[in-house]
N, C-alpha and C positions, 0 to 999 in steps of 0.2 A: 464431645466431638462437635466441631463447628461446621454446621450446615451452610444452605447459601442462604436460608432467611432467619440464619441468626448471627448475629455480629461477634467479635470478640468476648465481652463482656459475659456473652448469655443471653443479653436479650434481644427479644424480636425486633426485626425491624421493621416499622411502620408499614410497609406495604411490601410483598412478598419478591424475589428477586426473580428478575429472569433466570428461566432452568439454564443452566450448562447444556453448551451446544452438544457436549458428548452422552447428554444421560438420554436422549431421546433417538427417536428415526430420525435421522437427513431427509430433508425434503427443498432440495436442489431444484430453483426454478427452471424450465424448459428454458434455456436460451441455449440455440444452435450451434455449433463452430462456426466461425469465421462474422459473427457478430464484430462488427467495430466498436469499438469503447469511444466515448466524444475526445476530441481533442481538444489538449490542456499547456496553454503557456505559461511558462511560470519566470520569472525575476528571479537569477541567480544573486543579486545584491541583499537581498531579504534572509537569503540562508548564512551569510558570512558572519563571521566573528565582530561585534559591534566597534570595536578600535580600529581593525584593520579594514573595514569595510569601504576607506578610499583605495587602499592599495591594489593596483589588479591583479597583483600575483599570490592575489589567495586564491588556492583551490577549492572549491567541493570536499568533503570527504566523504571516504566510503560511507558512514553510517547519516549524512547526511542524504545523499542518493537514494541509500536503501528508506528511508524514510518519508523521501518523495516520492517512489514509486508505492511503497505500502499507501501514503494515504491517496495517490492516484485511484487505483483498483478499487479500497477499501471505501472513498465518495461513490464511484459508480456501484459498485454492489449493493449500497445501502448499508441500514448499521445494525441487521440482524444476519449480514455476513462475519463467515469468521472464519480466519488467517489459519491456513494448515503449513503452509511453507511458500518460503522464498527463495531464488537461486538468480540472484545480481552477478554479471562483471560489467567490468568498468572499461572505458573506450578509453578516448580521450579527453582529457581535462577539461573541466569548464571551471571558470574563473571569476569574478566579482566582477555585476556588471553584463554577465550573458544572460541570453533570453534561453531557457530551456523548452522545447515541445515534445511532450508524451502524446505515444498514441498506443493504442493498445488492438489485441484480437483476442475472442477467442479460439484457444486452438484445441480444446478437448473437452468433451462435455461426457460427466456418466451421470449415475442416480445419485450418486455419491459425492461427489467433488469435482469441480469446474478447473480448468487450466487457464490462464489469463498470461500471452507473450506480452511485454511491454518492452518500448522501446524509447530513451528519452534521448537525444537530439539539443546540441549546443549550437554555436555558429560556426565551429571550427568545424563539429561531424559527429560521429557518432558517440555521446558520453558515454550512456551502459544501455547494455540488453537484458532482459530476465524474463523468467517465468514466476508465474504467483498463482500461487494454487489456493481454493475458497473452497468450502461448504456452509450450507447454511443449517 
């Protein structure tokens, strides 16, 4: 049976692995509801497909978005945060070439697991909303 501090093969790996965030206690920093998360500009021409990336009728895709808000949350959390769930929709389209701004709250805190609303913001208006749920 393969542990976390041994590889495929069988053998050990050189220095022992971080535990699985699930084999221990949750120990969920104290941060408040209604904490503000820093705000985050991003260049929608960086995410686009590299051929089409003059044309401006390329969209965002969803797993594009969903990807900018996971690493949104997931820089402020820090990287001994870890992803319990996502719940993205989508506004309206943002296109090659916009400026995207995420800002974030939180909106639930237990001992257990943090709620994080984000909200990312094109030029036209609202692109998507979501909740993103952590523990650490």
């Amino acid at each position: 049976m393969r542990t976390l501090n041994t590889s495929r093969r069988g053998t050990p790996f050189a220095a022992p692995c971080r535990p699985a965030p699930w084999s221990g206690p949750m120990r969920t920093p104290e941060i408040p509801t209604g904490t503000q998360l820093p705000r985050l500009i991003v260049s929608a021409a960086l995410t686009a497909r590299r051929g089409a990336a003059v044309a401006a009728d390329v969209e965002l895709t969803m797993l594009t978005t969903m990807d900018l808000v996971e690493n949104y949350v997931t820089e402020w959390a820090g990287p001994d945060a870890f992803l319990r769930g996502m719940n993205v929709k989508l506004g309206l389209p943002a296109h090659t070439g916009d400026t995207l701004t995420f800002t974030g709250v939180v909106a639930g805190a237990t001992a257990e697991m943090l709620t994080v609303e984000v909200c990312a913001r094109s030029n036209a208006g609202v692109h998507a909303t979501g909740t993103v749920r952590l523990s650490w």
